[in-house]
N, C-alpha and C positions, 0 to 999 in steps of 0.2 A: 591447531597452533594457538598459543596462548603469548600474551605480549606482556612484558616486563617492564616494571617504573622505569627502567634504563631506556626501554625502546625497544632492546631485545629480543625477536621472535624464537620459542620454543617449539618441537613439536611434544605436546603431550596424549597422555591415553588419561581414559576416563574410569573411575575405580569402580567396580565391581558392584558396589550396593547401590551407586543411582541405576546402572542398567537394571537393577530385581527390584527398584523402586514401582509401586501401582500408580503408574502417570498415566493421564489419560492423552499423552504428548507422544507422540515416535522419538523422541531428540531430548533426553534428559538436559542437555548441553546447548545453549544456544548462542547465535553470533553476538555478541555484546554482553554477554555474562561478566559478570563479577565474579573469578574464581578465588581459591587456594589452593597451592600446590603442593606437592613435598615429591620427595626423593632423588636424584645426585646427576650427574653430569649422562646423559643419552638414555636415562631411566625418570623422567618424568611423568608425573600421576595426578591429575586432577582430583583433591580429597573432600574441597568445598565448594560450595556453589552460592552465592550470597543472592541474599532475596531480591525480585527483579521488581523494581518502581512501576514498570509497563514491558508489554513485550505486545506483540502483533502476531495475530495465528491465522491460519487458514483452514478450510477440512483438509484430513490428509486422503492420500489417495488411498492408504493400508489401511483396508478395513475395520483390523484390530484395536485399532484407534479412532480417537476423535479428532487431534488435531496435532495439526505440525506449527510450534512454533518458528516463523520466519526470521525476526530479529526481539533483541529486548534491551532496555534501557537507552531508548529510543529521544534525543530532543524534538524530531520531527520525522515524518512520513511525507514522501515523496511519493508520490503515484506520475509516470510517465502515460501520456497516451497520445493517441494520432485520431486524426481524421479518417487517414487512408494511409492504404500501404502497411500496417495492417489497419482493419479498423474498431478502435476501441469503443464498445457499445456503456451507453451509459450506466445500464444496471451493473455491469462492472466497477465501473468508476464508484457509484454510490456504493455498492457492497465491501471496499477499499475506505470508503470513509467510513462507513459503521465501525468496521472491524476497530480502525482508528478511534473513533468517538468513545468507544467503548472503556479506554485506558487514559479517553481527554490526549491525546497524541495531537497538536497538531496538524493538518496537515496543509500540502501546496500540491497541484494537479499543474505539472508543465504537459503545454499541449507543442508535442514535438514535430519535427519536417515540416513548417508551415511554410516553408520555400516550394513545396508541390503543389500548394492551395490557389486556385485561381481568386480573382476579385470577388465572386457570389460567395466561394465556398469559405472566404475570409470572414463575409458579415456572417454566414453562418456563427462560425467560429467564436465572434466575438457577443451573440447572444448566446451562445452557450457559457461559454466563459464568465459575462455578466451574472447567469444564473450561478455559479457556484462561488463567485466574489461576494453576493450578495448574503449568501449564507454565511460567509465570514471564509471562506476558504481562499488562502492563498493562491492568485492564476499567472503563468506564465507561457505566453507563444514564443517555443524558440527553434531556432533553427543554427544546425553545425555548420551548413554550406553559406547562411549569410552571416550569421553573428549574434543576428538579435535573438534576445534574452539573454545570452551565456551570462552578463556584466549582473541582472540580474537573480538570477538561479549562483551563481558564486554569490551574493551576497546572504542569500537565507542557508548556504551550505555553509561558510567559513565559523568557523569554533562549535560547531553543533557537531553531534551527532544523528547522521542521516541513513531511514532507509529510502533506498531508491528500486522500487519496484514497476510492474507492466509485462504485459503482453511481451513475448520473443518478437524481435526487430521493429521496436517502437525506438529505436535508439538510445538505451541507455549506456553500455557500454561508450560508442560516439559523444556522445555527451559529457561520462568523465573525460575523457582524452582530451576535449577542449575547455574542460573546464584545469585540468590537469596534464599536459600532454608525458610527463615522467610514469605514466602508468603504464602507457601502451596497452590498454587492454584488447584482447581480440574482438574482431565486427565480424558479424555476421549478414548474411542477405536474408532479401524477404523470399519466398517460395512464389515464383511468377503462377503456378497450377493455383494455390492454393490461398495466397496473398498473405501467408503470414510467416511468422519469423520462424530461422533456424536458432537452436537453443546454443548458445556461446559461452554462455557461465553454467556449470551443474550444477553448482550448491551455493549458498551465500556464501560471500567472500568481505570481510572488513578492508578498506585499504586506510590509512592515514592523508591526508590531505595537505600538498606544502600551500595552501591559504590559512591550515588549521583547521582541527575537527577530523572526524572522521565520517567516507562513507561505507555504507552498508552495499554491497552489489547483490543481487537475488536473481538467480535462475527466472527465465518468463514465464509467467503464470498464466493459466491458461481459463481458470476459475477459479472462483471466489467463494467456495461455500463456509457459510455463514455455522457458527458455532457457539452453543447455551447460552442460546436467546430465547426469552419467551416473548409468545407473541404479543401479550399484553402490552410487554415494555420495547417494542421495536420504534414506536413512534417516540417516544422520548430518545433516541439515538440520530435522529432527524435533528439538525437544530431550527429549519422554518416549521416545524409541526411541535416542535417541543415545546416555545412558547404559546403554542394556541391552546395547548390542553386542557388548563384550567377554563378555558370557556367551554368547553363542549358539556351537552345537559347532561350527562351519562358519565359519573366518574368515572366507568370503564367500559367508555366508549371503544370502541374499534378501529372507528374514522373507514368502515366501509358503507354501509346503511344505514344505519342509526340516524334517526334524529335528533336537530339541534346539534349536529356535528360543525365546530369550528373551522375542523381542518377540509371538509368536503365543502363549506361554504367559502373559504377564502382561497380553493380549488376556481369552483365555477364565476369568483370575482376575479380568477386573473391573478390573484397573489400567491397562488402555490403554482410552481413546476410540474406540468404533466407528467414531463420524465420522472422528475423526484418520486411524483406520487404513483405512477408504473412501477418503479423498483421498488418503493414501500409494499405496494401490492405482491408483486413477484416474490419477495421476499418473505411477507406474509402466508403467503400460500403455499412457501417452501418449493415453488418451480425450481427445475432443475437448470442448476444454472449452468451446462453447458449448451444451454439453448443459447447461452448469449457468445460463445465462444468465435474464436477469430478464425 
């Protein structure tokens, strides 16, 4: 479907020479494209595709490819996750921000159902959170069943364009709805066997927002594998390791052995993230990341 300056939704088909284009993409076409159109009333044709400012990719699961772009032309990235219920493991989360860093995307990590959180598993929460505020990332604890954050999370959605991604039954669907209830999108439950979500959206879906802006809905992602990254430049994609670089002795340090390493030293003082620096690690060593899956 393609959307018209009137507001107008079309359905269109996509012309012939991007499908035999050499993309290293499954999806010549992505949700937030800029296209151009041509041809007449129930025969619409996708002919151009204008150049994307930023998009957000993931590895695809087909082979034949490298990567599926998710959304493009993107104001910010939205990553949902939980605690519990499912539970979102951090090298996810961090693998969500690279991808993001990578294009300068923005992003905000709302940490959702914090209404199932006992008192302990709150301060949890809120040193985890501290840790990714501190890197500069946007943090929101919210919950559909009491309210808090919705006033929030509508404030970094209205006139942007948003993708809003995570795990199946981290509640993002639930979350447009109170953010928006004219959507009615479908909910799904969590899998009591298995603890993780059933899939409620198949494919990205754009919706329009009556606050303004639009968001990006995405099927849940189950992994995050990381795509034409060298390992050299992974640590500059960090931003509490990116400023340290210039100190480390070793222009092309590693930040695993090496010494005179910056970012191993402001590790063992307490100013770097173990978790951060587990996922820099994981990352680096290209572990498979359905180790981390829900």
């Amino acid at each position: 479907m393609a959307e018209l300056d009137n507001g107008e939704m079309i359905a269109c088909r996509v012309k012939g020479k991007f499908r035999q284009r050499n993309l290293r993409s499954t999806n010549p076409v992505a949700v937030g494209d800029w296209v151009g159109i041509e041809g007449a009333e129930g025969e619409w044709m996708i002919s151009e595709i204008e150049e994307r400012y930023n998009y957000i990719v993931r590895k695809s699961v087909n082979l034949s490819h490298e990567s599926h772009i998710i959304a493009s032309n993107l104001d910010k990235a939205i990553l949902v996750a939980t605690m519990k219920s499912p539970t979102t493991f951090p090298t996810f989360i961090d693998r969500f921000c690279l991808a993001a860093e990578i294009f300068h995307i923005p992003v905000a990590i709302v940490f959702n159902k914090v209404d199932l959180l006992d008192r302990d598993e709150r301060h949890v929460l809120s040193d985890f959170m501290t840790t990714y505020s501190h890197i500069g990332y946007e943090t929101i604890a919210c919950s559909v069943i009491t309210g808090e954050g919705l006033d929030q999370l509508s404030a970094i959605l209205k006139d942007q364009i948003s993708l809003l991604s995570g795990h199946s039954g981290v509640g993002k669907s639930s979350l447009i709805n109170a953010i928006d209830p004219r959507m009615n999108l479908r909910i799904g439950e969590v899998s009591a066997a298995h603890r993780t979500g059933q899939h409620t959206t198949t494919f990205a879906e754009m919706h329009r927002l009556a606050i303004g802006g639009y968001i990006v809905d995405t099927p849940g992602i189950r992994g995050f594998g990381m795509v034409d990254i060298n390992k050299e430049e992974l640590a500059g994609y960090f931003p509490e390791m990116r400023s340290l670089l210039p100190n480390c002795k070793f222009y092309n340090c590693l930040h695993i052995n090496e010494p005179g390493c910056a970012v191993k030293k402001a590790l063992d003082d307490g100013f770097l993230s173990p978790t951060r620096y587990n996922s820099y690690l994981s990352m680096f060593n290209n572990d498979n990341e359905e180790t981390y899956r829900t």
